[in-house]
Every structure is written in structure tokens, then in C-alpha cells.
PDB file of N, CA, C and O in Angstrom:
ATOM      1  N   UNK A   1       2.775  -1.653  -1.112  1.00  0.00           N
ATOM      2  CA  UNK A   1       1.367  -1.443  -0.816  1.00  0.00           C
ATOM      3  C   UNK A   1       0.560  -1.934  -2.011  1.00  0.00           C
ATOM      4  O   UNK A   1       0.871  -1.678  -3.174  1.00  0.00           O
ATOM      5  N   UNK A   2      -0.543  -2.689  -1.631  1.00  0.00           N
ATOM      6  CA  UNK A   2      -1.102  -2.715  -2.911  1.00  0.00           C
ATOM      7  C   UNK A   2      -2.884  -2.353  -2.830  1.00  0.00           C
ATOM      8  O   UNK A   2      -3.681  -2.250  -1.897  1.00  0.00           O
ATOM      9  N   UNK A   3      -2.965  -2.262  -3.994  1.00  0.00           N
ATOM     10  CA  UNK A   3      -4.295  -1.127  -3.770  1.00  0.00           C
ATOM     11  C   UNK A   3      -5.347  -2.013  -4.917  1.00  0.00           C
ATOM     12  O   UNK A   3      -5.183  -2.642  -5.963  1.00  0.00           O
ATOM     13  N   UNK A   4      -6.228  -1.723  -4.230  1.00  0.00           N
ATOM     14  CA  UNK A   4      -7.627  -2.904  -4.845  1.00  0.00           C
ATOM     15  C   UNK A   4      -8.335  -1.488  -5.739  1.00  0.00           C
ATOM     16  O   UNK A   4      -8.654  -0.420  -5.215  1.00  0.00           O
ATOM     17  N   UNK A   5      -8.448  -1.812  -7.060  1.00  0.00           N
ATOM     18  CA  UNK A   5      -9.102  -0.846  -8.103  1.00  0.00           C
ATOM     19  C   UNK A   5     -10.464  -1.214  -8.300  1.00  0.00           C
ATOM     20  O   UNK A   5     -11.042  -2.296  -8.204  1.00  0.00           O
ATOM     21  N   UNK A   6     -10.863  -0.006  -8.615  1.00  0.00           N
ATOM     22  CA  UNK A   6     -12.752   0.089  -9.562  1.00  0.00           C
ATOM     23  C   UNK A   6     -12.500  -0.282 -10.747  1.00  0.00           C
ATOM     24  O   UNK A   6     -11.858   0.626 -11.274  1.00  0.00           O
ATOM     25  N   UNK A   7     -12.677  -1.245 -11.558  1.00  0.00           N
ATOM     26  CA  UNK A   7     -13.262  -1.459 -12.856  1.00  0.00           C
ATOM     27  C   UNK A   7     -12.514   0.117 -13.253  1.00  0.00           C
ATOM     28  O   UNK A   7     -11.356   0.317 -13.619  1.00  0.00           O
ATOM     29  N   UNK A   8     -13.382   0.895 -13.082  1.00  0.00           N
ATOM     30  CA  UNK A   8     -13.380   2.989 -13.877  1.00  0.00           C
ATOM     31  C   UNK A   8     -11.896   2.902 -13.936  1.00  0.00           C
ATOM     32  O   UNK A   8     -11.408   3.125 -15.044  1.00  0.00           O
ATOM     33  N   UNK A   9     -10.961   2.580 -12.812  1.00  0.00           N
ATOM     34  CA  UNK A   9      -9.854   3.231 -12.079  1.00  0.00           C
ATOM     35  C   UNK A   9      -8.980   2.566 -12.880  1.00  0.00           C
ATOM     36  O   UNK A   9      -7.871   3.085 -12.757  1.00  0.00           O
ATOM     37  N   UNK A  10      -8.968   1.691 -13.615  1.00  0.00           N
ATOM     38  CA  UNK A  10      -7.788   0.809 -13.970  1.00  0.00           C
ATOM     39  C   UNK A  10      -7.274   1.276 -15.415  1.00  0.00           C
ATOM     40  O   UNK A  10      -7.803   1.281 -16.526  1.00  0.00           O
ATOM     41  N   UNK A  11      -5.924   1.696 -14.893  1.00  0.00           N
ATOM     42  CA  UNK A  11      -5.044   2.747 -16.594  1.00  0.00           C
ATOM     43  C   UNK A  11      -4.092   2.443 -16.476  1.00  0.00           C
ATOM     44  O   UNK A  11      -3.569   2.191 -15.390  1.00  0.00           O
ATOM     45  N   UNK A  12      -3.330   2.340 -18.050  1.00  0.00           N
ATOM     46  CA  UNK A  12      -1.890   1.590 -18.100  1.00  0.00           C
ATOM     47  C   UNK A  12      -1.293   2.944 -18.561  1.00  0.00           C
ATOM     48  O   UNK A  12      -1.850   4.042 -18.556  1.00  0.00           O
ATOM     49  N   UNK A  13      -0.336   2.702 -18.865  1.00  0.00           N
ATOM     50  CA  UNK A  13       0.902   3.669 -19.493  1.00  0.00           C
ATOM     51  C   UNK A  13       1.203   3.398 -20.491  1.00  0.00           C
ATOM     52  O   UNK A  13       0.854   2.251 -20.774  1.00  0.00           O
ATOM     53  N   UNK A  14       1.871   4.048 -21.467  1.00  0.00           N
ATOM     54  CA  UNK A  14       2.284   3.907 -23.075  1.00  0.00           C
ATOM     55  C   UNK A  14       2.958   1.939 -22.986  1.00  0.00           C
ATOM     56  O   UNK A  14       2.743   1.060 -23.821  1.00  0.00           O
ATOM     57  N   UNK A  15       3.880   1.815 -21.491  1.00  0.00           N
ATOM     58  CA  UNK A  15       5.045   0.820 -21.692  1.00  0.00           C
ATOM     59  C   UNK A  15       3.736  -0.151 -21.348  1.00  0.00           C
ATOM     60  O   UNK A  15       4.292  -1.223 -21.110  1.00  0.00           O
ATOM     61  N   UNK A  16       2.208  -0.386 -21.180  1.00  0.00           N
ATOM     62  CA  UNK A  16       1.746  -1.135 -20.525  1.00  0.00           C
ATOM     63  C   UNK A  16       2.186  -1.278 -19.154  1.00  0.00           C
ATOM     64  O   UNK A  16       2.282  -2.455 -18.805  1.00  0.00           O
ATOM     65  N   UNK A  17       2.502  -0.356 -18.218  1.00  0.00           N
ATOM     66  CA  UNK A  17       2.258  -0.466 -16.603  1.00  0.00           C
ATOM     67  C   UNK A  17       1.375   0.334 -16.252  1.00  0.00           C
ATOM     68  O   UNK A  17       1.207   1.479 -16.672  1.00  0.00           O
ATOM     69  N   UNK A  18       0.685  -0.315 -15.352  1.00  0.00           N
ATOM     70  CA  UNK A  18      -0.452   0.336 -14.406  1.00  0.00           C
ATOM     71  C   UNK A  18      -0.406   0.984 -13.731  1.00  0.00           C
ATOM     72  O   UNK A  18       0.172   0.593 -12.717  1.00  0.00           O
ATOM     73  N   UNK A  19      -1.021   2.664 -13.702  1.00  0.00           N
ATOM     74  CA  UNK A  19      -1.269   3.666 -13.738  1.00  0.00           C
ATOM     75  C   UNK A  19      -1.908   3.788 -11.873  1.00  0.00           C
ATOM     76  O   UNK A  19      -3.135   3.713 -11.800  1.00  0.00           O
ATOM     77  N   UNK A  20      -1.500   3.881 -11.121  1.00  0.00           N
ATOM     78  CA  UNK A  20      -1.743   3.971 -10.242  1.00  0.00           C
ATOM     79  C   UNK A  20      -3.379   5.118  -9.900  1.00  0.00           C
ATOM     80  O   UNK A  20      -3.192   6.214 -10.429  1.00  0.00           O
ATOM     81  N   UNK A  21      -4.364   5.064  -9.397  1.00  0.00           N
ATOM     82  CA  UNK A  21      -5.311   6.154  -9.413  1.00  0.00           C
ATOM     83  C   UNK A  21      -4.973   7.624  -8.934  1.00  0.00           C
ATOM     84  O   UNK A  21      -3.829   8.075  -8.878  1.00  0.00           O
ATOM     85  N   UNK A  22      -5.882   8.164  -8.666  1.00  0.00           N
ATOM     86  CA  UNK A  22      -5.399   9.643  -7.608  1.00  0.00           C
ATOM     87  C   UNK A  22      -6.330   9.157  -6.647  1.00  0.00           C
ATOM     88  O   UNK A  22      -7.116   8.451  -7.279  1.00  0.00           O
ATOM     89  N   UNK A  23      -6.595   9.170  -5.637  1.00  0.00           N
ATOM     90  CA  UNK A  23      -6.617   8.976  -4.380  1.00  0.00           C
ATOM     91  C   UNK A  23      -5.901   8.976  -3.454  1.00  0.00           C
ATOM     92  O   UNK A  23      -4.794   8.439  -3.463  1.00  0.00           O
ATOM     93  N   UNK A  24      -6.624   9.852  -2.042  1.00  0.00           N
ATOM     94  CA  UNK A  24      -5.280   9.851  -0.764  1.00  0.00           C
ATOM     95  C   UNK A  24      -5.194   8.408  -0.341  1.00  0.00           C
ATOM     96  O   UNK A  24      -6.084   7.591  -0.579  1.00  0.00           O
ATOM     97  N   UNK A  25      -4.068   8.135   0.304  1.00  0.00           N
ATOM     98  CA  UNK A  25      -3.460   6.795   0.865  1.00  0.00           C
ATOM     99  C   UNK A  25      -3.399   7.347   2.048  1.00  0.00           C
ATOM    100  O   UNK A  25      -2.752   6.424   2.542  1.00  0.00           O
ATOM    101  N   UNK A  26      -3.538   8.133   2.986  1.00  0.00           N
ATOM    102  CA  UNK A  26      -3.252   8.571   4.180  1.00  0.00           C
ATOM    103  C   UNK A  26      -3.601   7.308   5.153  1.00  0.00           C
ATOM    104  O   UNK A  26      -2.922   6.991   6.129  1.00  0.00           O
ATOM    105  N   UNK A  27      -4.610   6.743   4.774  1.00  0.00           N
ATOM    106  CA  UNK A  27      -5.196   6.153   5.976  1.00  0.00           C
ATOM    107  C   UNK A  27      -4.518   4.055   5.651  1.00  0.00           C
ATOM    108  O   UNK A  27      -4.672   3.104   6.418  1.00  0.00           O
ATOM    109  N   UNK A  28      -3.914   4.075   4.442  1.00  0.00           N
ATOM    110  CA  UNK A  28      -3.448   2.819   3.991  1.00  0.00           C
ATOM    111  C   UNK A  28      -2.061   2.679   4.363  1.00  0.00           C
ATOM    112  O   UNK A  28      -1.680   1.619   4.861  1.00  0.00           O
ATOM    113  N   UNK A  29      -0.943   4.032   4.096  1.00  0.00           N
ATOM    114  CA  UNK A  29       0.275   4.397   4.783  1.00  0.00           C
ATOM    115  C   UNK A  29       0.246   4.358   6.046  1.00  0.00           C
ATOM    116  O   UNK A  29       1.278   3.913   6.551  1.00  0.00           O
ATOM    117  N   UNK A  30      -0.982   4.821   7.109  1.00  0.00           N
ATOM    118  CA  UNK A  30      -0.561   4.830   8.335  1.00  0.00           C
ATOM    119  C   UNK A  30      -1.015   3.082   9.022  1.00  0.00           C
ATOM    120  O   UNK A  30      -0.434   2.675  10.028  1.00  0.00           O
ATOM    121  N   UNK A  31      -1.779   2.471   8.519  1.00  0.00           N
ATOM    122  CA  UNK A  31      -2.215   1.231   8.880  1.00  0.00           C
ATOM    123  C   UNK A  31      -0.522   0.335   8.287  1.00  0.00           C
ATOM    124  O   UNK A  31       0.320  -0.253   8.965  1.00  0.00           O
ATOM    125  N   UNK A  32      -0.555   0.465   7.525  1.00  0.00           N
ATOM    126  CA  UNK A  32       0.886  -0.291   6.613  1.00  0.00           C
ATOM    127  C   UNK A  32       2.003  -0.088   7.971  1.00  0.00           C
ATOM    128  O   UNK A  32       2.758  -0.888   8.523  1.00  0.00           O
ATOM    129  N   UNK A  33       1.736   1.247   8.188  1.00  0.00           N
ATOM    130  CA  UNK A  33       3.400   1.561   9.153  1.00  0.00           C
ATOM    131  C   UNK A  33       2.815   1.149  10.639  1.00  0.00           C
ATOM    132  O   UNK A  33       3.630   1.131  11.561  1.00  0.00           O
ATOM    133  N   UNK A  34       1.539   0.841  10.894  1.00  0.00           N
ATOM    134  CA  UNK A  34       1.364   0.633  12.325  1.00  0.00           C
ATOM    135  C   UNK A  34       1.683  -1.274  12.072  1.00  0.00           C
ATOM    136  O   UNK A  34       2.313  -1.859  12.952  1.00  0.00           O
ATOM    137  N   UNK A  35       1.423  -1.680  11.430  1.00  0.00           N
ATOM    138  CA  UNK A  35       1.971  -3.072  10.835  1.00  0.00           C
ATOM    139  C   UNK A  35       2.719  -3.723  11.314  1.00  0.00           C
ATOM    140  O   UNK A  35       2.677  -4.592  12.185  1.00  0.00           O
ATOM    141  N   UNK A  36       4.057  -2.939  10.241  1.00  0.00           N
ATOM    142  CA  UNK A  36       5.398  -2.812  10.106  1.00  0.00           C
ATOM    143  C   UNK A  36       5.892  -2.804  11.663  1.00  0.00           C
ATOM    144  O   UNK A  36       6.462  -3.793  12.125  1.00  0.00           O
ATOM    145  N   UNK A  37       5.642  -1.634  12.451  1.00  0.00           N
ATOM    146  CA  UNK A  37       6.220  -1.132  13.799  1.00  0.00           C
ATOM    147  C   UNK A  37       5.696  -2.089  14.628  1.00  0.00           C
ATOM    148  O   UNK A  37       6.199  -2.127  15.751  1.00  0.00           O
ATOM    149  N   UNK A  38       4.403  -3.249  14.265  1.00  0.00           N
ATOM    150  CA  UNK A  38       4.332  -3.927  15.621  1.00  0.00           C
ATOM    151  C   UNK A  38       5.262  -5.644  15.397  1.00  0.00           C
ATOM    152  O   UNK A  38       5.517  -6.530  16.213  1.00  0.00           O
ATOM    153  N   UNK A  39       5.595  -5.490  13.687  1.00  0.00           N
ATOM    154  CA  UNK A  39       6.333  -6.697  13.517  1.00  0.00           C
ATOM    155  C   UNK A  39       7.077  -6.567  14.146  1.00  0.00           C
ATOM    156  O   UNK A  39       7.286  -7.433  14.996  1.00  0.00           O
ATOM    157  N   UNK A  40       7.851  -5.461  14.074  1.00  0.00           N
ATOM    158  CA  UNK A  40       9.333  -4.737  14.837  1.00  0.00           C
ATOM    159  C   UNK A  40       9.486  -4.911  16.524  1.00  0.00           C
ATOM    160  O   UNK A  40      10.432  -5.082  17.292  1.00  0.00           O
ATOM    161  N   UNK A  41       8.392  -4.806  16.623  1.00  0.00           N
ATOM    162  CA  UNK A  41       8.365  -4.968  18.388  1.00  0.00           C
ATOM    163  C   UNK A  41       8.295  -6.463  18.277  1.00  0.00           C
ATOM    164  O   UNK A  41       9.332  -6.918  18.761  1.00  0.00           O
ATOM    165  N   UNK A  42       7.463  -7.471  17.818  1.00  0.00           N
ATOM    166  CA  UNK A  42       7.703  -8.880  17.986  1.00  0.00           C
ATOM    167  C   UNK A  42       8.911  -9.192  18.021  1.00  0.00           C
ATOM    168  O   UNK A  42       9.348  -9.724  19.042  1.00  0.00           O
ATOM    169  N   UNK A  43       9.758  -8.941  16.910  1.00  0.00           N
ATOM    170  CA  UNK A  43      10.947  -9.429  16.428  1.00  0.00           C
ATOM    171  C   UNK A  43      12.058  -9.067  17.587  1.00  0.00           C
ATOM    172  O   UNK A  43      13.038  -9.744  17.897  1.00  0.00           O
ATOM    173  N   UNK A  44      11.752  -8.165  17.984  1.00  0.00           N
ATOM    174  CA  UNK A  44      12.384  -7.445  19.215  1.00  0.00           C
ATOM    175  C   UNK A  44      12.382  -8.259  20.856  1.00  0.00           C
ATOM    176  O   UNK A  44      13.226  -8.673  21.652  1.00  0.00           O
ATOM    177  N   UNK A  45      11.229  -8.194  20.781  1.00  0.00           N
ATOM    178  CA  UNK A  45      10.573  -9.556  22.094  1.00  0.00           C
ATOM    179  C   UNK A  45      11.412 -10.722  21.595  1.00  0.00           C
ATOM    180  O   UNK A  45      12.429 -11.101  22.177  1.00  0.00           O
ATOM    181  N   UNK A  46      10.920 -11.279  20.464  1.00  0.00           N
ATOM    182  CA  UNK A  46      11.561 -12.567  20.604  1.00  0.00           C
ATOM    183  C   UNK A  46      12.872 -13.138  20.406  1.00  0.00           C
ATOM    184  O   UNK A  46      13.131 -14.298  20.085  1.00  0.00           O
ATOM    185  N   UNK A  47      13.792 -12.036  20.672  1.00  0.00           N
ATOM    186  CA  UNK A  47      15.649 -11.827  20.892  1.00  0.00           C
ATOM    187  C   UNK A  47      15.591 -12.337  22.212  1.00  0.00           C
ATOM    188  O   UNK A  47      16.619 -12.430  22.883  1.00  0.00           O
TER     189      UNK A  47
END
């Protein structure tokens, strides 16, 4: 998943990796998996 930051939002870690924000993903997880599940049905059809 990747997630588009605010300028504010952007924090690294001691090793220099990026610090993910706090914000819910509820609505980015379920779009991601409705995605995923309709690749799955293509891939499925086209057997």
C-alpha cells in the first residue's frame, strides 16, 4: 500500500526509514482488497 503524505506527516526513524503516520487505513485496505478480489475474478474468467 502506499500512502501519499502532508509535508507535517513525513518522519524517519533513528535507521533513516520512514515513519509511517497514525491515521486509519480502513477505507484504503478495503478499496486495495476490493482490487485484488476483482483481479482474482479476471484471472479466473480468463482460464
Amino acid at each position: 500500500m502506499y500512502i501519499l503524505l502532508k509535508p507535517s506527516e513525513e518522519k524517519y526513524s533513528a535507521k533513516g526509514v520512514t515513519i509511517t503516520p497514525t491515521r486509519n487505513y480502513t477505507i484504503e485496505v478495503a478499496v486495495e482488497n476490493m482490487i485484488a478480489k476483482r483481479n482474482e475474478m479476471i484471472n479466473v474468467l480468463q482460464e
